[in-house]
C-alpha positions as a Python dict, from the first residue, in 0.01 Angstrom:
ca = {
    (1, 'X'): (0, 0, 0),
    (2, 'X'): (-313, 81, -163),
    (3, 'X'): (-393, 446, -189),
    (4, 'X'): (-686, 673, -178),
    (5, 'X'): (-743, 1061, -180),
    (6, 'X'): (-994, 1005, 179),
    (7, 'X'): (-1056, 761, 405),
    (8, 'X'): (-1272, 463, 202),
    (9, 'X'): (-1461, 324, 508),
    (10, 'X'): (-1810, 458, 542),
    (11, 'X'): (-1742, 523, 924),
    (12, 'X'): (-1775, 844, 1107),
    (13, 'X'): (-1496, 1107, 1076),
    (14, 'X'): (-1384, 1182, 1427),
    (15, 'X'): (-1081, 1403, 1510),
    (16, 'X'): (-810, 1114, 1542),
    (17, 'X'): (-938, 963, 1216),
    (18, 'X'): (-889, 1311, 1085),
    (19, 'X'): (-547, 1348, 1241),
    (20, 'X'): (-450, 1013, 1081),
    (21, 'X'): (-559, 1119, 762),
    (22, 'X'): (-346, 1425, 829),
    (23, 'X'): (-49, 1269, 958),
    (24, 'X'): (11, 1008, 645),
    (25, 'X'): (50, 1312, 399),
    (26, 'X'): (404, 1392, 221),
    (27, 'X'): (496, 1743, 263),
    (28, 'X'): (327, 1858, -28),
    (29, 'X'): (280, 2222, -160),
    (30, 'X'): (-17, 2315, 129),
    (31, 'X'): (233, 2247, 364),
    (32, 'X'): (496, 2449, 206),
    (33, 'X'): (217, 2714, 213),
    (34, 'X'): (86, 2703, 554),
    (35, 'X'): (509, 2701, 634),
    (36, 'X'): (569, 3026, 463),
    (37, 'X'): (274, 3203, 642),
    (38, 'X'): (377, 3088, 978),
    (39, 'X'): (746, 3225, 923),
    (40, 'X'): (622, 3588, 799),
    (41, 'X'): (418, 3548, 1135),
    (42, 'X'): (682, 3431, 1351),
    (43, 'X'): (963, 3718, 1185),
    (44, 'X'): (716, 3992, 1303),
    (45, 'X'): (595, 3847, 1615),
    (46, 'X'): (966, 3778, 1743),
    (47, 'X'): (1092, 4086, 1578),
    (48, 'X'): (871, 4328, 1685),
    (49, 'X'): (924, 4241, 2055),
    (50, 'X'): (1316, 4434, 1997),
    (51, 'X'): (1158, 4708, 1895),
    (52, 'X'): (1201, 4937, 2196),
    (53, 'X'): (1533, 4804, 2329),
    (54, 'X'): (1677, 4905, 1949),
    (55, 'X'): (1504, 5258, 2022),
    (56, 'X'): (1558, 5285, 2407),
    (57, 'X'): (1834, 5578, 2383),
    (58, 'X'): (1635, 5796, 2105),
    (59, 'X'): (1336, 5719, 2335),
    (60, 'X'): (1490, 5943, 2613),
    (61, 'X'): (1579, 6196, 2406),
    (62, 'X'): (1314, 6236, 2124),
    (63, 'X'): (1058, 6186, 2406),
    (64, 'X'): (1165, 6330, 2703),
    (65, 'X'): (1183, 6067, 2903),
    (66, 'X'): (1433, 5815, 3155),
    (67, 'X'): (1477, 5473, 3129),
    (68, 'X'): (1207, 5417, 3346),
    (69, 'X'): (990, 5529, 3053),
    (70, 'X'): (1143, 5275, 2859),
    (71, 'X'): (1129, 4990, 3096),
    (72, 'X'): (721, 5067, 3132),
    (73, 'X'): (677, 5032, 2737),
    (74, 'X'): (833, 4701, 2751),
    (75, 'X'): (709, 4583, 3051),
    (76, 'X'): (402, 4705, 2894),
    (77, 'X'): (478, 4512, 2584),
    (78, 'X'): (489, 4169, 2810),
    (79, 'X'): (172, 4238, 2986),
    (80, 'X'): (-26, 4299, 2643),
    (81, 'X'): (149, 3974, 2526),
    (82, 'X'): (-22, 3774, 2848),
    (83, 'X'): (-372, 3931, 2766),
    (84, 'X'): (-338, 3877, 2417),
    (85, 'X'): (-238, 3535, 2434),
    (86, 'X'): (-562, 3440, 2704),
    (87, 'X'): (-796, 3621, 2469),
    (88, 'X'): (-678, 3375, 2166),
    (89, 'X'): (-677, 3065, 2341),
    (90, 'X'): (-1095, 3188, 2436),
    (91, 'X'): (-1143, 3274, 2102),
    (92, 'X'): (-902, 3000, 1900),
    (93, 'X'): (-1136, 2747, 2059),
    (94, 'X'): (-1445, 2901, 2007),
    (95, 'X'): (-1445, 3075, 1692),
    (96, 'X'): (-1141, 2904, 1493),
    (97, 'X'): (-782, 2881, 1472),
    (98, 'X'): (-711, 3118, 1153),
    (99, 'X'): (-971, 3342, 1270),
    (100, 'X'): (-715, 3418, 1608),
    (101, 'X'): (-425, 3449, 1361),
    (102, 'X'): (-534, 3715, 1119),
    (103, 'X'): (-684, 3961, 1375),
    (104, 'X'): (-404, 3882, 1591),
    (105, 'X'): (-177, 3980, 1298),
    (106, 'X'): (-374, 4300, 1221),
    (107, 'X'): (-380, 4414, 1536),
    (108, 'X'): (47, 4342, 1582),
    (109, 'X'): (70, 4542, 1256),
    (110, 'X'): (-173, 4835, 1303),
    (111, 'X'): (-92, 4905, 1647),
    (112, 'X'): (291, 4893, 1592),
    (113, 'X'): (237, 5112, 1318),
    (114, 'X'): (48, 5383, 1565),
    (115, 'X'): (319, 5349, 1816),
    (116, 'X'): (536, 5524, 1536),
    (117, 'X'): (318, 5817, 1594),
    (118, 'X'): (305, 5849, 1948),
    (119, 'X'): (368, 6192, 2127),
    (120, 'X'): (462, 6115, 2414),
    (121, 'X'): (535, 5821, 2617),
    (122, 'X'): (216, 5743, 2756),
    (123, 'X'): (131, 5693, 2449),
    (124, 'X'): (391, 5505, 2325),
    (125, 'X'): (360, 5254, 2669),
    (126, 'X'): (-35, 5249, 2602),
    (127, 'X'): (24, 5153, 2215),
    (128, 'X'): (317, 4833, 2277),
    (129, 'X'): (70, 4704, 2556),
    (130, 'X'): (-194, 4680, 2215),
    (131, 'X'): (115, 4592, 1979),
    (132, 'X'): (142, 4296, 2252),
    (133, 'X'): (-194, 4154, 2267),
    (134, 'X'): (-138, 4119, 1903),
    (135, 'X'): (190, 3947, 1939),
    (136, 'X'): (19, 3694, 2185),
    (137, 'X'): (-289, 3628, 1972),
    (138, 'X'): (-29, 3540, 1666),
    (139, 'X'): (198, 3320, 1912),
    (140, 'X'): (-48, 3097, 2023),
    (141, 'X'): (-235, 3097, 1680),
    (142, 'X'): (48, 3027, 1452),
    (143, 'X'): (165, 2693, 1749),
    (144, 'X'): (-195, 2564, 1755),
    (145, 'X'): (-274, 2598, 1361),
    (146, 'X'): (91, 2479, 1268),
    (147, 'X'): (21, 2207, 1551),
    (148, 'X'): (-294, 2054, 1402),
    (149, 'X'): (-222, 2073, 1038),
    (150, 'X'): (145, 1946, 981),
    (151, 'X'): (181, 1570, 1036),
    (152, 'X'): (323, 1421, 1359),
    (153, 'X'): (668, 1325, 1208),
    (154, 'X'): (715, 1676, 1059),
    (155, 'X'): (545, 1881, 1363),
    (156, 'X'): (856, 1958, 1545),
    (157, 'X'): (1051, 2028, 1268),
    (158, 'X'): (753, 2337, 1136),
    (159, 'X'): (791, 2498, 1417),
    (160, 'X'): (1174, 2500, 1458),
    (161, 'X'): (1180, 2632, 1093),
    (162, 'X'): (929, 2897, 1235),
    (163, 'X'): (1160, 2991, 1525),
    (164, 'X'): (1445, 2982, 1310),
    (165, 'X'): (1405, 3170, 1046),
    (166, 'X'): (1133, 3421, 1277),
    (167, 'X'): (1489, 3531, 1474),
    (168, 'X'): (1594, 3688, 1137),
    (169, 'X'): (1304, 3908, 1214),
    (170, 'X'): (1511, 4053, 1519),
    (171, 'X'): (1830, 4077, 1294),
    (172, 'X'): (1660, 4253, 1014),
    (173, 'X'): (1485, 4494, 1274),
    (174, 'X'): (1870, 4566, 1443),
    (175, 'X'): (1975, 4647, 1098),
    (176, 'X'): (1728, 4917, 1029),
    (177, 'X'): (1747, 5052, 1359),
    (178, 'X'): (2109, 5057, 1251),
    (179, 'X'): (2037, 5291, 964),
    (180, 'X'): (1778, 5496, 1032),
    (181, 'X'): (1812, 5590, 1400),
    (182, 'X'): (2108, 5803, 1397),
    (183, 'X'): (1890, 6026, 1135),
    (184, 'X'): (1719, 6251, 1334),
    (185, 'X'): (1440, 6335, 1569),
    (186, 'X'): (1214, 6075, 1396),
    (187, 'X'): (1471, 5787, 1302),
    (188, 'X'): (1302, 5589, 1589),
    (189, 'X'): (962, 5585, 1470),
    (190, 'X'): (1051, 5404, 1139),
    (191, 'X'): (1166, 5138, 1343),
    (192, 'X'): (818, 5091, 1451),
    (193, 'X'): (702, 5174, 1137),
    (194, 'X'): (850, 4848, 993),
    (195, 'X'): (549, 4657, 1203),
    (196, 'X'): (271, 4797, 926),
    (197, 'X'): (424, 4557, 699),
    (198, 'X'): (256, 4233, 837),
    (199, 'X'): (-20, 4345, 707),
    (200, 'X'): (76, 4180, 371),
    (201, 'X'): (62, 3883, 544),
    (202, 'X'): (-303, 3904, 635),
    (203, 'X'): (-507, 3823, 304),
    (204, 'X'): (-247, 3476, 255),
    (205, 'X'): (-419, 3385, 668),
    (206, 'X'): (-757, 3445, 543),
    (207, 'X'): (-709, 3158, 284),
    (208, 'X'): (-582, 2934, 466),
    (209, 'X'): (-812, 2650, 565),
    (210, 'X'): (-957, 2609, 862),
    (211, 'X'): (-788, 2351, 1106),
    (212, 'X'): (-1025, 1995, 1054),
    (213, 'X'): (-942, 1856, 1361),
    (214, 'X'): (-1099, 2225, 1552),
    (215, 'X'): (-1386, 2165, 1288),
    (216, 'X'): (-1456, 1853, 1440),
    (217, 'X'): (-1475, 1925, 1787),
    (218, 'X'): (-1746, 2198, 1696),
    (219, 'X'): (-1945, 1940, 1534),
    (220, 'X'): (-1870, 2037, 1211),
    (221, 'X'): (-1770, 1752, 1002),
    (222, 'X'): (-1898, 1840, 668),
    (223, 'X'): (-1681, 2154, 655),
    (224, 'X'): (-1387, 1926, 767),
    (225, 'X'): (-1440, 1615, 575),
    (226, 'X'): (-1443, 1915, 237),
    (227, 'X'): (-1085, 2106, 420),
    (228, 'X'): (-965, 1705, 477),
    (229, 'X'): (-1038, 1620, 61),
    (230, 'X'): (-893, 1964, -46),
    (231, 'X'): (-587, 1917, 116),
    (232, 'X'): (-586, 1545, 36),
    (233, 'X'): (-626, 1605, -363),
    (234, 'X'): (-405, 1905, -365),
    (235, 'X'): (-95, 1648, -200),
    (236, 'X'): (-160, 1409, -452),
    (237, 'X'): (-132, 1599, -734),
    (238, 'X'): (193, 1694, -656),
    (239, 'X'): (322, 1358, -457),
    (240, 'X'): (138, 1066, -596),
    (241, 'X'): (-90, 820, -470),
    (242, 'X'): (-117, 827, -88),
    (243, 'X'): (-98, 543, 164),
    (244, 'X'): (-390, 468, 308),
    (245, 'X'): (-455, 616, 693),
    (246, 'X'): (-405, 420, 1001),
    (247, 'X'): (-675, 363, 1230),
    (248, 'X'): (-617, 530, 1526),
    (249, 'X'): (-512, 297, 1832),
    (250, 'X'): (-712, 527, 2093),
    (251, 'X'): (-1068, 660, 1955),
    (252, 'X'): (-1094, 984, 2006),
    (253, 'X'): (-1415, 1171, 2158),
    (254, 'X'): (-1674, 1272, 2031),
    (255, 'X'): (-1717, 1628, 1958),
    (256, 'X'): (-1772, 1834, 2286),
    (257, 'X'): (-1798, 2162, 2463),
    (258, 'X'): (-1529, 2135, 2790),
    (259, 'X'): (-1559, 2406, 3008),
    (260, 'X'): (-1211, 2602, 3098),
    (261, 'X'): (-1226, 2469, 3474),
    (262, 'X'): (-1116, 2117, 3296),
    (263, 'X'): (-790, 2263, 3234),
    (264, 'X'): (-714, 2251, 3606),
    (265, 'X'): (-875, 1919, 3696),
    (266, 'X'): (-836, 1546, 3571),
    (267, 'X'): (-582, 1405, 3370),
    (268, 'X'): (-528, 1785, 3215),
    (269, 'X'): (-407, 1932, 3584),
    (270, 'X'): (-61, 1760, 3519),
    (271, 'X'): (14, 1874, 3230),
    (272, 'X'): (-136, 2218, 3306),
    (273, 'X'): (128, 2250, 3576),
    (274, 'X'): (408, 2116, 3402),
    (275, 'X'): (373, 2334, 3124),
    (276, 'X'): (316, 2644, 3323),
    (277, 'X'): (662, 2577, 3509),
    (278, 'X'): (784, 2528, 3213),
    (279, 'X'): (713, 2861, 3046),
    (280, 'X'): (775, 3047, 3376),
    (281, 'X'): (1098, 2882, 3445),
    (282, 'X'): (1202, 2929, 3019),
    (283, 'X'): (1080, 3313, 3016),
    (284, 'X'): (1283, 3366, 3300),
    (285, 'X'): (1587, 3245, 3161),
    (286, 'X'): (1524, 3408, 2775),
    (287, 'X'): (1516, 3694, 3001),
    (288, 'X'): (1883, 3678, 3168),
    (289, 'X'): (2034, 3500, 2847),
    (290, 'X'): (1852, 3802, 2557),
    (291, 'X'): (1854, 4109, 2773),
    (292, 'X'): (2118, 4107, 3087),
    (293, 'X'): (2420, 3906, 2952),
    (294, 'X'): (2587, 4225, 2829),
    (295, 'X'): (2549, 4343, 3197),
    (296, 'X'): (2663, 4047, 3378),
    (297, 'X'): (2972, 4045, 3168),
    (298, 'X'): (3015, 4409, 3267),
    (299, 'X'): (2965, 4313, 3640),
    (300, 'X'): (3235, 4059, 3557),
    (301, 'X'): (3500, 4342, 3515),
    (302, 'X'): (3494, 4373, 3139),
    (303, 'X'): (3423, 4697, 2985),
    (304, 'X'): (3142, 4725, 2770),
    (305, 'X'): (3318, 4711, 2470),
    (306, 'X'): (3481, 4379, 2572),
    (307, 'X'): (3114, 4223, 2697),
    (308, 'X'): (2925, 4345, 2371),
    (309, 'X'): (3217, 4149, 2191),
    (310, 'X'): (3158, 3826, 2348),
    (311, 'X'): (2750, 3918, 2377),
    (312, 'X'): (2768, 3936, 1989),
    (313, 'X'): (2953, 3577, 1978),
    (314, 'X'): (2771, 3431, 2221),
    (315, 'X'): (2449, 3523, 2083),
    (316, 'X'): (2504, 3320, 1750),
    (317, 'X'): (2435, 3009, 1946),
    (318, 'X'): (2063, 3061, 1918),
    (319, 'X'): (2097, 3075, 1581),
    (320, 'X'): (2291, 2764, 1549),
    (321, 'X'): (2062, 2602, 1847),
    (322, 'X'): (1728, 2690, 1638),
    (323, 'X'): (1888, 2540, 1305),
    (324, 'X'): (2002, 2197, 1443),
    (325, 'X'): (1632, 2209, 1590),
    (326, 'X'): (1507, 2139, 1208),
    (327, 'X'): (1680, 1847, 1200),
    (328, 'X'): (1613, 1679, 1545),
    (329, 'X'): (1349, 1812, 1677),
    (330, 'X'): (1120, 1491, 1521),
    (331, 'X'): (1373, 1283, 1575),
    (332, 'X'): (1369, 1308, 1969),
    (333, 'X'): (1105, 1224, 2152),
    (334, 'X'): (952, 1535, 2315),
    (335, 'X'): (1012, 1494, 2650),
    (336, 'X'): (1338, 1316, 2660),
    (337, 'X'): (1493, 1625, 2481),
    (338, 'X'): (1355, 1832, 2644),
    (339, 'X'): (1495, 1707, 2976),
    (340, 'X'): (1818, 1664, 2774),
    (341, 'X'): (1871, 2032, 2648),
    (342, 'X'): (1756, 2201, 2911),
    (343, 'X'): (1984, 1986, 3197),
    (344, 'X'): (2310, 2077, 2982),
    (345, 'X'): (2185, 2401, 2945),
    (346, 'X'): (2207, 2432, 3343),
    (347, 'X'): (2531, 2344, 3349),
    (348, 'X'): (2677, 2564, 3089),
    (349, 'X'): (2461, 2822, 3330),
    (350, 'X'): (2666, 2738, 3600),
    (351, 'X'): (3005, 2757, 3437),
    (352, 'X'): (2919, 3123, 3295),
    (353, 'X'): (2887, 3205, 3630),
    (354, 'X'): (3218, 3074, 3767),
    (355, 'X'): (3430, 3001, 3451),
    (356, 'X'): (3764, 3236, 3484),
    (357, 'X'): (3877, 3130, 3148),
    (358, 'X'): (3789, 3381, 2851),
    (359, 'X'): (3745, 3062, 2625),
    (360, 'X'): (3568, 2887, 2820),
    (361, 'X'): (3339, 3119, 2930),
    (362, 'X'): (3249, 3221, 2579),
    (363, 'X'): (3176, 2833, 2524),
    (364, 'X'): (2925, 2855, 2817),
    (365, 'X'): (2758, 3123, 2691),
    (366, 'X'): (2718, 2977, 2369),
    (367, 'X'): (2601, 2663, 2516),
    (368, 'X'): (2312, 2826, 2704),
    (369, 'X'): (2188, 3024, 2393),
    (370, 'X'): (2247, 2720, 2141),
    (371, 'X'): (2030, 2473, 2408),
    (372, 'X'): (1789, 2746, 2456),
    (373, 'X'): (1708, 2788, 2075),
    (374, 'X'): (1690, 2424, 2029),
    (375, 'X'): (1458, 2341, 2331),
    (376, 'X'): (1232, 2615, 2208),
    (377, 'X'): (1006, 2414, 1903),
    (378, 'X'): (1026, 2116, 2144),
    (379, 'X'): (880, 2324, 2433),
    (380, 'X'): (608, 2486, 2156),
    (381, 'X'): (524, 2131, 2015),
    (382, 'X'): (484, 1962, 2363),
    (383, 'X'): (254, 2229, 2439),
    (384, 'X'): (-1, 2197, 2160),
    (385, 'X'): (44, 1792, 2209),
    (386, 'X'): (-76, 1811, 2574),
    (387, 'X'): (-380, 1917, 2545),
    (388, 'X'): (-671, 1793, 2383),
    (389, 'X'): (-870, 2018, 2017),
    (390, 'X'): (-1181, 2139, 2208),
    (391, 'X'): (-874, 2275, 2468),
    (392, 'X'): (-581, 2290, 2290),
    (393, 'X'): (-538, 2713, 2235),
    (394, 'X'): (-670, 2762, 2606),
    (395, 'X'): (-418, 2538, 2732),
    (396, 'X'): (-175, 2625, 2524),
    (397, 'X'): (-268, 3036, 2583),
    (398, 'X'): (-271, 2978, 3013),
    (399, 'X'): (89, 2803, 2993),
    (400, 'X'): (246, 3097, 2762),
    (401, 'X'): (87, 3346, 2931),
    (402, 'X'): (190, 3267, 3263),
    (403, 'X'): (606, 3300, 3112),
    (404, 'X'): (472, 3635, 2945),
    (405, 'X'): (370, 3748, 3341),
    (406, 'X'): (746, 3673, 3459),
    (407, 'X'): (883, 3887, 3145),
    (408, 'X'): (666, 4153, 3333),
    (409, 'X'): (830, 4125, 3649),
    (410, 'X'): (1202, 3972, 3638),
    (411, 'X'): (1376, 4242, 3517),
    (412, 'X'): (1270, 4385, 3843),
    (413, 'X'): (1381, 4080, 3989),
    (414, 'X'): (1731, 4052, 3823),
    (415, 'X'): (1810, 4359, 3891),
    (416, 'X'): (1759, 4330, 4253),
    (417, 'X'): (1911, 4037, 4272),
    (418, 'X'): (2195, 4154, 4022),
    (419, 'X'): (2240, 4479, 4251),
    (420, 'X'): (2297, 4295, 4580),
    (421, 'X'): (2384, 3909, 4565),
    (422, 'X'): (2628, 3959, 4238),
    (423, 'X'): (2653, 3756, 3911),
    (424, 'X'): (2697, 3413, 4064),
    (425, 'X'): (2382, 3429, 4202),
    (426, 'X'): (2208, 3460, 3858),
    (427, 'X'): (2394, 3227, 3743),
    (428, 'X'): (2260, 2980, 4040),
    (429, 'X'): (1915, 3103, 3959),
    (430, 'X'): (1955, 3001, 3627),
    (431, 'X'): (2078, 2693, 3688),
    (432, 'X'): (1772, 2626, 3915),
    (433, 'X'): (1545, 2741, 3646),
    (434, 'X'): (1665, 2470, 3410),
    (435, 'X'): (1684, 2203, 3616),
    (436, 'X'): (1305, 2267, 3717),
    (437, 'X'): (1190, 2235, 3376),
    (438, 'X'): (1399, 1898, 3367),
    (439, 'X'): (1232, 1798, 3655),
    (440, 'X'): (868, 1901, 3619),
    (441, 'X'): (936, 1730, 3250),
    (442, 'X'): (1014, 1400, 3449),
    (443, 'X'): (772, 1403, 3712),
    (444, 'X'): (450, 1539, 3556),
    (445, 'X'): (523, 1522, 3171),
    (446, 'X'): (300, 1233, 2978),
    (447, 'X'): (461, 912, 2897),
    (448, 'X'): (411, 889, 2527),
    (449, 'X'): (388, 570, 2318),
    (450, 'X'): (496, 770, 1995),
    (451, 'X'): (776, 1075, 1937),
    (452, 'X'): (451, 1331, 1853),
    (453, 'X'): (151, 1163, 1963),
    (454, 'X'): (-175, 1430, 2070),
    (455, 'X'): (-391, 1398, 2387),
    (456, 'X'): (-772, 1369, 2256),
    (457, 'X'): (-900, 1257, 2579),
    (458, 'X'): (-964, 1485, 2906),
}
């Protein structure tokens, strides 16, 4: 085909000519670029949320407190991630996408850094809620600007890379803890500390481009017709000629102001709902899988040396889960693998819960981990798919936030239920929880006439 550095026809840019401009780009060195950024983001926003379960013991001693304490600092943690992640999806929409992510990374960087210095743990609880509404603002800003920047084929795949290689941020964070805890009185405060660091990350957000596609639903189409031809020459030096764009099947709207109401009326109130039982129903689950399956082994009758064994093998499936996710996660379309992962992923939930056989039960484990890690870019794509630029990081800020308000309250929750119904009722919950997100997938999800295709119209 013929090629061209920008669309040749004299016709108005609008957002879906824009995205098809976007979407017919080879992975070029921008993309590589924008890539990079978004994993430093993701290894300290998905790092820095182990923080206080690495320090929890040194905690009680060093600052005088019980577990209690503890638990408030990361409950604490959870609630600043909900507040943080509806104060990005205000501002992502109104003042910019990279705007949201380099004060959102500031703030996760500066404030971790202060909880290093707390005194006490008022202090400490007062500073993760802060560290948190950092975290959120960098979630949702990294998913929307990743989102509406990489093309459609290779959308899936940015994120899982994202995911993937952000979990080494946990790993690396265990291994310091590792090191410098046992040191003394202060050990745990370098583990905080570490946080300052993504501050080096900030200056490579502030030169990133703004997202075109947000530029145009501002009204702004000079600035994104110049971000469009930047990127556009920038590819083709690298990569050659480019094919020309498509013309987009569906027009998309004209630049607009839509009220946050719209979210929960219309064609957007299904996939508002479907995406908030999904995060609620997935949050829940990360929660029993990452934090209680050392427990529920222990419940089991193994001793705790024997359930941090398997807990160490088991865990490696999220690994694997998150790495196989590069490969497929364009390959699938969203919502039929998402209904696939997550409905095996209840069934290896069940048979942790009943399986007597050591084997076996390690396999189940596994299983649940490796779907969960895999269903996690297509559950972060599908989100920033469903809803339309002018909406996009509110809609995709209300359905996060609502699964950061069950990390507030299940632990709670499993424990009560832990305490008095036993392990085979978690495991039934769990089952339940990933079946719903099959369902609501199936019943409210969008029919799609492409793998990655983006709603423009509310």
């Amino acid at each position: 085909m013929s090629s061209s550095l920008e669309s040749s026809e004299p016709r108005t840019l609008t957002i879906g000519r824009a995205g098809a401009r976007l979407d017919r780009l080879p992975t070029g060195p921008f993309h590589r670029r924008v890539l990079l950024v978004a994993v430093v983001a993701f290894v300290f926003e998905i790092g820095d949320q182990t923080a206080t379960g690495l320090v929890a013991a040194s905690l009680t001693t060093h600052l005088n407190t019980s577990l209690t304490g503890v638990a408030f600092a990361v409950s604490a943690m959870y609630l600043g991630l909900l507040v943080g992640s509806l104060i990005a999806g205000q501002l992502g929409d109104r003042y910019g996408r990279r705007s949201t992510l380099v004060w959102g990374m500031a703030a996760m960087a500066v404030f971790s850094a202060l909880a290093a210095c707390s005194p006490n743990i008022t202090v400490l609880v007062l500073l993760r809620f802060l560290t948190g509404i950092g975290l959120g603002a960098t979630y949702i800003g990294i998913v929307v600007y990743l989102s509406e920047l990489f093309p459609a084929r290779r959308r899936g795949l940015s994120l899982a890379v994202g995911v993937a290689v952000g979990t080494v941020g946990s790993v690396l964070l265990t291994v310091v803890a590792r090191a410098v805890v046992p040191l003394g009185d202060h050990g745990w405060r370098i583990v905080y500390l570490v946080g300052i660091l993504g501050l080096l990350a900030v200056p490579a957000c502030r030169k990133l481009p703004e997202s075109p596609r947000w530029l145009l639903a501002r009204g702004r189409a000079d600035q994104a017709e110049a971000v469009l031809t930047r990127i556009e020459e920038e590819t083709a030096a690298k990569r050659g000629a480019l094919p020309e764009p498509e013309e987009p099947t569906v027009p998309a709207a004209e630049p607009r102001s839509l009220p946050f109401s719209r979210l929960f009326r219309g064609s957007l109130l299904r996939s508002t709902v479907m995406l908030m039982i999904v995060w609620i129903c997935y949050s829940a689950v990360q929660q029993v899988t990452s934090t209680w399956t050392p427990t529920i082994l222990v419940f089991r009758g193994f001793t705790q040396a024997e359930a941090l064994s398997f807990t160490s093998l088991i865990v490696l499936g999220s690994l694997a889960g998150s790495i196989v996710a590069i490969f497929i996660a364009d390959r699938l379309p969203r919502r039929a693998g998402l209904v696939a992962f997550t409905l095996i992923a209840a069934v290896a939930a069940l048979c942790f819960g009943y399986a007597t056989n050591i084997a076996l039960l390690i396999t189940a484990g596994f299983a649940i981990f490796f779907f969960a890690g895999g269903a996690s870019p297509l559950i972060n794509a599908y989100m920033a798919e469903e809803f339309p630029t002018d909406l996009r990081a509110r809609g995709s800020s209300v359905a996060f936030s609502t699964g950061r308000l069950t990390n507030v309250l299940a632990p709670f929750t499993i424990a009560a239920v832990l305490a008095s119904l036993g392990y085979q009722a978690i495991a039934i919950g769990t089952f339940a929880a990933w079946a719903l997100i099959a369902v609501a997938a199936l019943v409210l999800g969008r029919r799609r006439s492409r793998t990655a295709d983006m709603v423009e119209s509310a």
